[in-house]
C-alpha positions in Angstrom: 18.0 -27.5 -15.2 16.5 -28.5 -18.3 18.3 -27.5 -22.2 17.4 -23.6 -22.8 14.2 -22.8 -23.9 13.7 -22.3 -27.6 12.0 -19.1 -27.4 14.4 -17.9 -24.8 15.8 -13.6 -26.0 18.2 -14.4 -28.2 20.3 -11.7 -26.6 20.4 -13.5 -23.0 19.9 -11.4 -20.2 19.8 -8.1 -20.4 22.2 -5.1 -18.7 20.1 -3.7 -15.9 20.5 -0.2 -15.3 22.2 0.5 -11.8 18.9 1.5 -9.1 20.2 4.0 -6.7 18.8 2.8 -3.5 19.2 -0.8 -4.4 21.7 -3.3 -3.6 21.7 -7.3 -4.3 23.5 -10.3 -3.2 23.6 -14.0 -4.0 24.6 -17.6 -2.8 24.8 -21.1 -3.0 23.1 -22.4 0.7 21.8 -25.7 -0.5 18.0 -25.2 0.1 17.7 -28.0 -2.0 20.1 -27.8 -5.0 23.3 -28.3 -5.2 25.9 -26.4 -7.1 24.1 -23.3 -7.8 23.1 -20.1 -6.6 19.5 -20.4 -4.3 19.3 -17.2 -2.1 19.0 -13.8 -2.7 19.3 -10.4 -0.9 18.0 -7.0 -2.0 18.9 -4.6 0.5 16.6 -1.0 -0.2 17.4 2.4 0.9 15.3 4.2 3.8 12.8 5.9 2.5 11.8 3.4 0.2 7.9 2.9 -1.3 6.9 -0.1 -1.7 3.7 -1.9 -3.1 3.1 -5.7 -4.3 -0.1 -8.4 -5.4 0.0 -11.5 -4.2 -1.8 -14.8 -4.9 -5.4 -15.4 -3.8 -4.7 -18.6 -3.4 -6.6 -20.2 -0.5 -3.6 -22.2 0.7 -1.4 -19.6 0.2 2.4 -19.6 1.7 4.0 -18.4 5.0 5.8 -16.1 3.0 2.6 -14.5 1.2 0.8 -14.4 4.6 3.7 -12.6 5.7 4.1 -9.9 2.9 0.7 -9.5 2.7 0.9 -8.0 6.6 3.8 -6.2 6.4 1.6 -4.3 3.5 -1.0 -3.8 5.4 0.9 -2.4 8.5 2.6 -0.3 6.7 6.8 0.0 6.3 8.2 0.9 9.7 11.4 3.2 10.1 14.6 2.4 8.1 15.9 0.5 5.1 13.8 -2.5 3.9 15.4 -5.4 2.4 13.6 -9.1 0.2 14.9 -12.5 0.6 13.8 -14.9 -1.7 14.9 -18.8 -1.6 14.5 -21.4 -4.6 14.0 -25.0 -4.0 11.6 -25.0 -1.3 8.3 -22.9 -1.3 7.5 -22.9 2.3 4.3 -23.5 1.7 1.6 -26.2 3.4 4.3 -26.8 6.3 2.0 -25.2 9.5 3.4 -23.5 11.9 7.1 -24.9 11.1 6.3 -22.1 7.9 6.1 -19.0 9.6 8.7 -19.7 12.1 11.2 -20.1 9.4 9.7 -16.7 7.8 10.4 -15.4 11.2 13.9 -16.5 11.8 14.8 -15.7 8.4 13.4 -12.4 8.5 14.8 -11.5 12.0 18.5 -12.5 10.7 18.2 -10.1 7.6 17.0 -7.5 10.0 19.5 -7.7 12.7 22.7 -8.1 10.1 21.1 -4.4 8.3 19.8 -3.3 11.5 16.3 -2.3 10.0 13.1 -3.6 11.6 12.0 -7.4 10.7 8.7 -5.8 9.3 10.6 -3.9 6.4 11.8 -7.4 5.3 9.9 -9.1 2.4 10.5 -12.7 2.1 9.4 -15.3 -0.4 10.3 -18.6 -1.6 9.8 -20.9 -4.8 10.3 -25.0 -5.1 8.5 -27.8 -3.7 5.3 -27.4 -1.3 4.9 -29.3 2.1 8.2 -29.6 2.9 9.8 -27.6 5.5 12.0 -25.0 4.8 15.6 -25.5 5.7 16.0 -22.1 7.1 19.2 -22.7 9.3 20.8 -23.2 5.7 19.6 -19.7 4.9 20.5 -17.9 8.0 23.9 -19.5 8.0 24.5 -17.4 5.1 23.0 -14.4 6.1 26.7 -12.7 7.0 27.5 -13.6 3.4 24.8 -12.1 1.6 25.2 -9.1 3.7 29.2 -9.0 2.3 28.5 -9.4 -1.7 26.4 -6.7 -1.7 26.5 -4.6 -4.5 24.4 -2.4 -7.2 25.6 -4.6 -9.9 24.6 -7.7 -8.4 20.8 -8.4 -10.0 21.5 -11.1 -12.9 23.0 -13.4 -10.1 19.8 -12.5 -7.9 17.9 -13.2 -10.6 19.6 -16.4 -11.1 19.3 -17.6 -7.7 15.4 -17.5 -7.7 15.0 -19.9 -10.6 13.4 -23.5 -10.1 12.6 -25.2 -13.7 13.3 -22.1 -15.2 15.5 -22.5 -18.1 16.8 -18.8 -18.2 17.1 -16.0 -16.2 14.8 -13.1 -16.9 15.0 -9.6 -16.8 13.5 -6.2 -17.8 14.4 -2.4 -18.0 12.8 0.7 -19.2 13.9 4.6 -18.6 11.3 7.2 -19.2 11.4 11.1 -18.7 9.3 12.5 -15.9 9.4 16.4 -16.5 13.2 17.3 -16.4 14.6 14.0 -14.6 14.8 10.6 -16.6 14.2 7.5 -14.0 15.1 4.2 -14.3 13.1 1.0 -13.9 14.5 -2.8 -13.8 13.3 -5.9 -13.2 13.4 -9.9 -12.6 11.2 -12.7 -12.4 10.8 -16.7 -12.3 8.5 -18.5 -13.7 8.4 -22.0 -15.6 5.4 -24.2 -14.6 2.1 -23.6 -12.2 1.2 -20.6 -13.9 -2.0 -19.3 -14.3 -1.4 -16.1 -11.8 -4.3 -14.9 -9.9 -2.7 -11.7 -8.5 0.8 -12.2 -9.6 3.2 -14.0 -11.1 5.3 -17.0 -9.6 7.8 -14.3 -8.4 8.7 -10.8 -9.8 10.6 -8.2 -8.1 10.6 -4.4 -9.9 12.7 -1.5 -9.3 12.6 2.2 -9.8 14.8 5.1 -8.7 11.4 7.2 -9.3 10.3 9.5 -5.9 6.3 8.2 -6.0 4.1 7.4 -2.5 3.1 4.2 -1.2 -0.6 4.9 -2.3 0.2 6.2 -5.5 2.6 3.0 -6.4 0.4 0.3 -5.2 -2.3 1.6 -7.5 -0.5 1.8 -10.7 1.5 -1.9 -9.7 -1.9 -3.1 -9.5 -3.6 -1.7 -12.2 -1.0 -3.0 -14.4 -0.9 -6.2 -12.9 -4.4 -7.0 -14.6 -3.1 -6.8 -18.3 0.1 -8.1 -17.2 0.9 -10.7 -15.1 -2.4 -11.5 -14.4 -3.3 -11.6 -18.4 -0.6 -15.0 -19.0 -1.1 -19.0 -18.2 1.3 -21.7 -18.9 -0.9 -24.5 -17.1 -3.7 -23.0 -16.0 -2.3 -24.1 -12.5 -2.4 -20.6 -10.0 0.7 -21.2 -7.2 0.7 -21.0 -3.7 3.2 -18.4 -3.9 2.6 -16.0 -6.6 4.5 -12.2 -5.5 5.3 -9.3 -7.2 6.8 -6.7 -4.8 7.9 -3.0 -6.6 10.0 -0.4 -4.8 10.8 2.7 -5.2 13.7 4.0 -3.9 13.0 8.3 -4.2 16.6 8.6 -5.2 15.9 10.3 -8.7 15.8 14.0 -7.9 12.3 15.2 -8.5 9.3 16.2 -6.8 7.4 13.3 -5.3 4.5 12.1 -7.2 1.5 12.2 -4.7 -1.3 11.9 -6.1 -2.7 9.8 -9.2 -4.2 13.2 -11.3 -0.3 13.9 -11.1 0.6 14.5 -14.9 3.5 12.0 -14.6 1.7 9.2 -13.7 0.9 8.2 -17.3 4.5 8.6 -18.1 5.4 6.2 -15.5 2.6 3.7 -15.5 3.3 3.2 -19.4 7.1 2.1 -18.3 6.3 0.6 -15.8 3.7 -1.6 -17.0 6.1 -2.3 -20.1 8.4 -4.0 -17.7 5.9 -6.3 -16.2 4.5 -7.2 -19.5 7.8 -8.1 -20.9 8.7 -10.2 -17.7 5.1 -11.7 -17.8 5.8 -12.6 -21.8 9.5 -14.0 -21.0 7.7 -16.4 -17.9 5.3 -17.6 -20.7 7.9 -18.4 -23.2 10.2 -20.5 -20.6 7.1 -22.5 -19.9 8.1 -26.0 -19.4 8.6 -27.8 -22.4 6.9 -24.9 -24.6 7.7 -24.8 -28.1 4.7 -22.1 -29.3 4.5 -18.6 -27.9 0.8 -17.4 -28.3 -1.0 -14.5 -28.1 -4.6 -14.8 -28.2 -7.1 -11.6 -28.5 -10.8 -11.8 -28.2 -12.8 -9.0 -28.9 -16.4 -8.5 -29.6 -17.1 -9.5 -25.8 -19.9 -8.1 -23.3 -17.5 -7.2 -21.6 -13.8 -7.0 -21.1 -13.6 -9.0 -18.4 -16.1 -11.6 -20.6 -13.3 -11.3 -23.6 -10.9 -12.2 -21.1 -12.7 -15.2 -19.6 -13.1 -16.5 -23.1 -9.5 -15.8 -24.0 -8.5 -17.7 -20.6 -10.6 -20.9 -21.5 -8.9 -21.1 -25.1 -5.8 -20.5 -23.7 -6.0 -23.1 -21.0 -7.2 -25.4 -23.4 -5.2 -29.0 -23.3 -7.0 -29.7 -26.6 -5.8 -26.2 -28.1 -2.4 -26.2 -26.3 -1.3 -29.7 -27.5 -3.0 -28.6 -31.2 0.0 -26.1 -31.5 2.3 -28.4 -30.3 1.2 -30.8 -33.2 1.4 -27.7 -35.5 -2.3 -28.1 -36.4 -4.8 -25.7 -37.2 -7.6 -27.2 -35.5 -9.4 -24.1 -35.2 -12.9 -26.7 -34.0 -10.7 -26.6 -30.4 -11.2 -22.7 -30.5 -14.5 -23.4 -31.2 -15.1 -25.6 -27.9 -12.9 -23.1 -25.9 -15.2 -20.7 -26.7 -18.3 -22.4 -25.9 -17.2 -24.2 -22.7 -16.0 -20.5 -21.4 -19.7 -20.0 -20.3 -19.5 -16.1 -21.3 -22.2 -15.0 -24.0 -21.6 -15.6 -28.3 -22.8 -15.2 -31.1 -22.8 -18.4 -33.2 -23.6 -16.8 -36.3 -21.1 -13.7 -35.9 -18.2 -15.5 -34.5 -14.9 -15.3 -36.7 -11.4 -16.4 -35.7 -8.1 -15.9 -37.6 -5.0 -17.6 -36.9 -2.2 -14.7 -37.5 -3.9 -12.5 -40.6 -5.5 -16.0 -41.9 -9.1 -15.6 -41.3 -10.2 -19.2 -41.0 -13.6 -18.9 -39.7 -15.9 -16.3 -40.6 -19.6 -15.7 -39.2 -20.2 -18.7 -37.9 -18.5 -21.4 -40.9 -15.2 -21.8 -42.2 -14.5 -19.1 -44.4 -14.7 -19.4 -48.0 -11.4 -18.6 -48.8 -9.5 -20.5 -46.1 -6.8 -23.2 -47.2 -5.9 -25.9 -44.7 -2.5 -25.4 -46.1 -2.4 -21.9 -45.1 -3.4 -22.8 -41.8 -0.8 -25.2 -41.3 2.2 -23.4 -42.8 1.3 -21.2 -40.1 1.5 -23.4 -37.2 5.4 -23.9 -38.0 6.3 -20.3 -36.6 7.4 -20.2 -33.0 5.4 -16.8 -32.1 1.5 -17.4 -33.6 -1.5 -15.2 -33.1 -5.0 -16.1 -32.2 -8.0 -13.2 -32.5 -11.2 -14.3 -32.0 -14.8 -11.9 -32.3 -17.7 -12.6 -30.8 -20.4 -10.6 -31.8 -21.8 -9.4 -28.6 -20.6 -6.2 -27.6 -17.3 -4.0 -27.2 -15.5 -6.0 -24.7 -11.6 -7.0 -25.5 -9.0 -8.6 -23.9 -5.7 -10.2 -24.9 -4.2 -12.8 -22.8 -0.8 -15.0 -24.1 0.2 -18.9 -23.1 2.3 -21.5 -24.8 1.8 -24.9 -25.8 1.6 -27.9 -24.2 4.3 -30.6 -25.1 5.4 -34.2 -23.6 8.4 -32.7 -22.0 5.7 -31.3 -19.6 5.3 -34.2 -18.5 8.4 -35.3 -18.2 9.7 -31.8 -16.3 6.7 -32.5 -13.8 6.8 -36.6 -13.1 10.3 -35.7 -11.9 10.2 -32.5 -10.5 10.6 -33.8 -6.8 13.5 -36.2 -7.8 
């Protein structure tokens, strides 16, 4: 793995809270690395909810295909459990791919004796290859021994591909009288541009909520979340985010979305996502620039968003931060090529509180110096109006630097 990203949390990973409900595991099986952690385990208490997005990709993996049914079916009687490899994404490799789902899934099932349904699989790496899974079965017995609540860092750990860091999340918010806990992990590096989810994300809460209830609120905050970030504009074949909830905390169950506590827990919730989506974003590979970019003044929100999208996946405006230049004309052509409706003459952009263009021309009172003194920060702000209407959106990304390239023309080596 590459040197630790520069706008890695200075603090490392964080303590996760213990989930009731939850146990994890990890192990070195040699998917494809060598000397490290590569599979993990989450075993999840009968009883469980549990709700997930998924890529749209149209040559999505075995894995998804596989997630995306057990969803649809409906958990069957019993615990649940997720296995997730690193190293290999099972993904373009035919039949051969959901026959190693299968045997994977069947081993996890019969070592916790819960149906092969209620296990959620997914795996990260290289696509086309086929997936080693007798490595991963061998180890089964293993993962099913290390089991324990305080396991999830090394879990965490064990999903990573070019990731630099591991990355994790918590938040604890008071529903009536009981206080629930939520915690998270994710990986993410490179082919990021989610459509659904991120590259992988697993969330969980001790909170008592239903099926329906949870896959609503996962998926409405997946839109300003994970769904709102881009690295490289590149959607993957296996973007999952899977969230359970365990029912452990002792509280009424939350059945119905006019429940008062669903704002409560929506808010928590979708601070955990947003702070793994922003941690993916600044491990991106070879980022150097953590960016935020807000457009407002759009037809519509999902128009703001579009536009946002186009300047963030920008290579012009990407490897302009990189250089530390405020070439705010790249905005300009981000904008334009975005196909979503502008006014010329009302468009403004500021980089930070700098406004550098205003109405349509460089504003009068904007120094280049200014501009560029900005550019040296590591966390930089682009808002952008267009003129048009009420629509906003804020979507984030990173720069684009040679070590991109260098992380990607040997990433199968």
């Amino acid at each position: 793995m590459s040197d630790i990203s520069p706008l890695a949390p200075k603090g490392g990973f964080p303590k996760l809270p213990v989930i009731d409900g939850v146990r994890f595991a990890a192990v070195e099986a040699g998917v494809k690395y060598k000397g490290r952690l590569d599979v993990m385990l989450a075993e999840i208490a009968e009883g469980s909810a549990i709700a997930g997005t998924f890529t749209r990709s149209k040559t999505r993996s075995a894995p998804v295909l596989w997630c995306q049914e057990n969803l649809a079916k409906g958990a069957q009687a019993g615990g649940s459990a997720i296995l997730v490899n690193s190293g290999n994404a099972n993904a373009f490799t035919g039949n051969n791919g959901m026959n190693g789902v299968e045997v994977s899934a069947g081993a996890v099932a019969e070592t916790l004796g819960v149906s092969p349904r209620n296990v959620f699989v997914a795996s990260t790496g290289v696509i086309g290859e086929s997936l080693p899974s007798d490595r991963i079965t061998s180890k089964i017995g293993e993962l099913h021994d290390g089991l324990s609540d305080a396991n999830a860092e090394d879990a965490a750990r064990a999903i990573m591909t070019t990731d630099t860091y591991a990355k994790g999340a918590k938040a604890s918010v008071d529903l009536g009288d009981v206080t629930v806990q939520i915690a998270g992990f994710a990986k993410g590096s490179g082919m990021i541009a989610p459509d659904m989810a991120t590259m992988l994300a697993f969330v969980f809460t001790d909170a008592k909520i239903s099926q329906g209830v949870l896959q609503e609120i996962v998926s409405g905050a997946n839109v300003t979340t994970f769904n709102s970030i881009t690295v490289d504009s590149d959607t993957s074949t296996s973007d999952s985010l899977v969230v359970t909830a365990t029912g452990k905390a002792e509280m009424d169950e939350i059945t119905s979305m006019s429940d008062p506590r669903v704002a409560a827990f929506a808010d928590a919730l979708r601070g955990v996502m947003m702070d793994l989506a922003h941690l993916v974003v600044r491990d991106g590979e070879g980022a150097t620039k953590f960016i935020g970019i807000t457009v407002k003044g759009g037809e519509s929100d999902t128009a703001a968003k579009t536009v946002g999208l186009s300047i963030a996946n920008s290579p012009l405006v990407k490897t302009a931060f990189a250089g530390e230049d405020p070439n705010w004309g790249r905005i300009v052509m981000a904008i334009g090529k975005a196909g979503e409706a502008a006014d010329r003459d009302k468009l403004s952009i500021w980089f930070g509180d700098i406004l550098v263009a205003d109405k349509g021309w460089v504003s009068p009172d904007y120094r280049e110096e200014d501009g560029a003194g900005y550019m040296k920060g590591q966390d930089l702000t682009v808002t952008v109006y267009l003129g048009v209407g009420d629509g906003s959106a804020t979507v984030w990304t990173c720069d684009l630097t040679h070590q991109y390239i260098t992380i990607n023309a040997d990433y199968r080596s």
